[in-house]
ZADO-1210 file (C-alpha; in nm, 4 decimals, padded with zeros to 6 digits):
<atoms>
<atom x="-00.5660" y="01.2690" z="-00.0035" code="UNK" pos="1"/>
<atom x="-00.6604" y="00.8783" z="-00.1171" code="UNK" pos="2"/>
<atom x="-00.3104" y="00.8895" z="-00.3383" code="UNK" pos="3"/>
<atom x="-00.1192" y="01.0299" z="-00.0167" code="UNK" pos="4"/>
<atom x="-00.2504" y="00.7816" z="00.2078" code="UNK" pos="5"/>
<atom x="-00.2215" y="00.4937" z="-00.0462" code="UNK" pos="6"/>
<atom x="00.1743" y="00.5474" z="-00.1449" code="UNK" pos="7"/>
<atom x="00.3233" y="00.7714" z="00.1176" code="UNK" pos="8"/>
<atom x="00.6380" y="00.6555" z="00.2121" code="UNK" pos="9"/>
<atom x="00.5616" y="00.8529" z="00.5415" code="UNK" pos="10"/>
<atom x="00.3505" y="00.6416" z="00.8373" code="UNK" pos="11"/>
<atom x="00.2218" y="00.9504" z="00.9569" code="UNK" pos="12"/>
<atom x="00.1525" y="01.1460" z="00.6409" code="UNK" pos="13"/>
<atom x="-00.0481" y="00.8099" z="00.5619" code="UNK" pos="14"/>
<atom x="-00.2152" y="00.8629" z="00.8849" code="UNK" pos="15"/>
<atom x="-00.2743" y="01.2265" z="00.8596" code="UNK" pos="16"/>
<atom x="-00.4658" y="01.1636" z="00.4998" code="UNK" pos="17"/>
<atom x="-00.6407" y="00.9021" z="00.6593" code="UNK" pos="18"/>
<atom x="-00.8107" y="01.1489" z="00.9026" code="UNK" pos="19"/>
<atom x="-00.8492" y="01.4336" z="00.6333" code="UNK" pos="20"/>
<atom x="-01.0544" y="01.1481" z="00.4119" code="UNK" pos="21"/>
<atom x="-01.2694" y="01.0705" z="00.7602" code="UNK" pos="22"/>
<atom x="-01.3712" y="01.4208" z="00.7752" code="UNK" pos="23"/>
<atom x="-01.5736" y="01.3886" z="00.4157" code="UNK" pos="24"/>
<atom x="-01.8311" y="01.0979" z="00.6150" code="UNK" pos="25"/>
<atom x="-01.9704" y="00.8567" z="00.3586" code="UNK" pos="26"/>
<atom x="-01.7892" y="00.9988" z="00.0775" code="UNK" pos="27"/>
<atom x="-01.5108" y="00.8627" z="00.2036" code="UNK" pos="28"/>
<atom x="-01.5828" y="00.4721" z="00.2752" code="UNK" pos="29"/>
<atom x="-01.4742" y="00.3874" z="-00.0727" code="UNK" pos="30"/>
<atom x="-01.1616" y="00.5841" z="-00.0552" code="UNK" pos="31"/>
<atom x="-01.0714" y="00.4549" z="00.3019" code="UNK" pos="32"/>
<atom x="-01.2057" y="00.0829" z="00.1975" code="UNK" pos="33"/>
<atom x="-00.9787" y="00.0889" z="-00.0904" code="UNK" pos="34"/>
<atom x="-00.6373" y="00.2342" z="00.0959" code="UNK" pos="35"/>
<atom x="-00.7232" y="-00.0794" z="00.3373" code="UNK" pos="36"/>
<atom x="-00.7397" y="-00.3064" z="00.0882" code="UNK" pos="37"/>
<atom x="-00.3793" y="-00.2235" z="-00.0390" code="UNK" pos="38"/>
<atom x="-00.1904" y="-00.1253" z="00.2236" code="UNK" pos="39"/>
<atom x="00.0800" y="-00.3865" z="00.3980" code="UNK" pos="40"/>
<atom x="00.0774" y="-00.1876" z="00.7250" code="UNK" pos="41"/>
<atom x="-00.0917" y="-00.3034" z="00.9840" code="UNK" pos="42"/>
<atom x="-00.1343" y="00.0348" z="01.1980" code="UNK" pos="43"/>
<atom x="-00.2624" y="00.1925" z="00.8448" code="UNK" pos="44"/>
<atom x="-00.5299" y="-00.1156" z="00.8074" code="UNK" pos="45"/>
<atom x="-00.6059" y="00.0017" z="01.1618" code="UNK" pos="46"/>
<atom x="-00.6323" y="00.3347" z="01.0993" code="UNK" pos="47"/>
<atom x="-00.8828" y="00.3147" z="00.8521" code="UNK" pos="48"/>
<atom x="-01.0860" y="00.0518" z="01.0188" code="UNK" pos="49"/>
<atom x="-01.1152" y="00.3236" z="01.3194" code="UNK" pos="50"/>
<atom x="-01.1929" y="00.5868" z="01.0101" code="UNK" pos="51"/>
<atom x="-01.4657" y="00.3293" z="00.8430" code="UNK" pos="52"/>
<atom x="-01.6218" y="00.2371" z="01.2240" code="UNK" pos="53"/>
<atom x="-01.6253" y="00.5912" z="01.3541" code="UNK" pos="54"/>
<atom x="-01.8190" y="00.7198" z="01.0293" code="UNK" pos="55"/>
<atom x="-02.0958" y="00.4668" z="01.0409" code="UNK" pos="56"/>
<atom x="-02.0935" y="00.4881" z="01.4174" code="UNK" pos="57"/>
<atom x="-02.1899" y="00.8901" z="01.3696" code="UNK" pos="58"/>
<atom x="-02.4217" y="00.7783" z="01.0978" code="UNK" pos="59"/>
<atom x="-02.6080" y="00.5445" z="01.3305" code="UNK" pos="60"/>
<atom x="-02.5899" y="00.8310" z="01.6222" code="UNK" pos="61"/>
<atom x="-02.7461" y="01.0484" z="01.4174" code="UNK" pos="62"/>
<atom x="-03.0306" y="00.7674" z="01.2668" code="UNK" pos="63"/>
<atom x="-03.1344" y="00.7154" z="01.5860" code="UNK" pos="64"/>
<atom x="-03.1682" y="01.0934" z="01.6942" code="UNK" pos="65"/>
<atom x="-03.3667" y="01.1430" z="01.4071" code="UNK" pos="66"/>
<atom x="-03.5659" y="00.8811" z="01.4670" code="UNK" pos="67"/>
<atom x="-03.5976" y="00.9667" z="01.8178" code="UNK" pos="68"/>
<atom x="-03.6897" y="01.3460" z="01.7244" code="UNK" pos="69"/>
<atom x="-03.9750" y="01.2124" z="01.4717" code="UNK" pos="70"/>
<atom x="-04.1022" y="00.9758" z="01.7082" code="UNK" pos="71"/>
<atom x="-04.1594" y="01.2461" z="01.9736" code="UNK" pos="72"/>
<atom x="-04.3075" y="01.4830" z="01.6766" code="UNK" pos="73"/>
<atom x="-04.5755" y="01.2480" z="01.6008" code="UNK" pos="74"/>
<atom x="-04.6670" y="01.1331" z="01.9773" code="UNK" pos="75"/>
<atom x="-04.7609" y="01.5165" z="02.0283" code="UNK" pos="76"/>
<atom x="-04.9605" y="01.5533" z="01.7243" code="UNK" pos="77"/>
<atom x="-05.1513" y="01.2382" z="01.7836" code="UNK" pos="78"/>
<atom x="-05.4859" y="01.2551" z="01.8163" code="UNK" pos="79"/>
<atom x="-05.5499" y="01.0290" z="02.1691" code="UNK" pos="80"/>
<atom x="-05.6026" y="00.6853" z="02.2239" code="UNK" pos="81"/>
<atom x="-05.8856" y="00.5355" z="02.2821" code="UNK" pos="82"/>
<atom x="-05.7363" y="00.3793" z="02.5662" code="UNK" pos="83"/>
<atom x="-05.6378" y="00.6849" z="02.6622" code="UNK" pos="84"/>
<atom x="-05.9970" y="00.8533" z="02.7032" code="UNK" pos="85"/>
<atom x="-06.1073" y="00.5915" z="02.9466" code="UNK" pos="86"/>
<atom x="-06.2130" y="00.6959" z="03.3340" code="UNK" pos="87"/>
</atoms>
């Protein structure tokens, strides 16, 4: 997929590679970094920048669920407050 959307001569096979490397999540940052670096075409520099963003921004999503979900799982194991005993 990196090879196809490095030296396609086809726009949209380079696009279509470019969203078949997006799929893979982290895995494919290098791959996607790298096609950016080379490429000449603006719309394929932008189509990987959209890949790269939209990876990390599930990444983050995701961080912040978990976070979220281990936050809550703590707060209902805790023993109380101290604070939290008083009249």
């Amino acid at each position: 997929m990196k090879e196809r959307a490095k030296w396609s001569q086809n726009s949209a096979e380079k696009k279509t590679a470019i969203r078949e490397l997006s799929t893979h999540g982290d895995m494919a940052i290098p791959a996607l970094e790298e096609i950016l670096s080379v490429t000449a075409y603006d719309e394929i520099k932008a189509a990987c920048t959209e890949a790269i963003k939209a990876i990390k921004g599930k990444n983050a999503g995701a961080t912040t669920q978990n976070q979220k979900k281990e936050d809550q799982e703590s707060s209902a194991g805790a023993e109380p407050k101290l604070a939290d005993l008083s009249p």
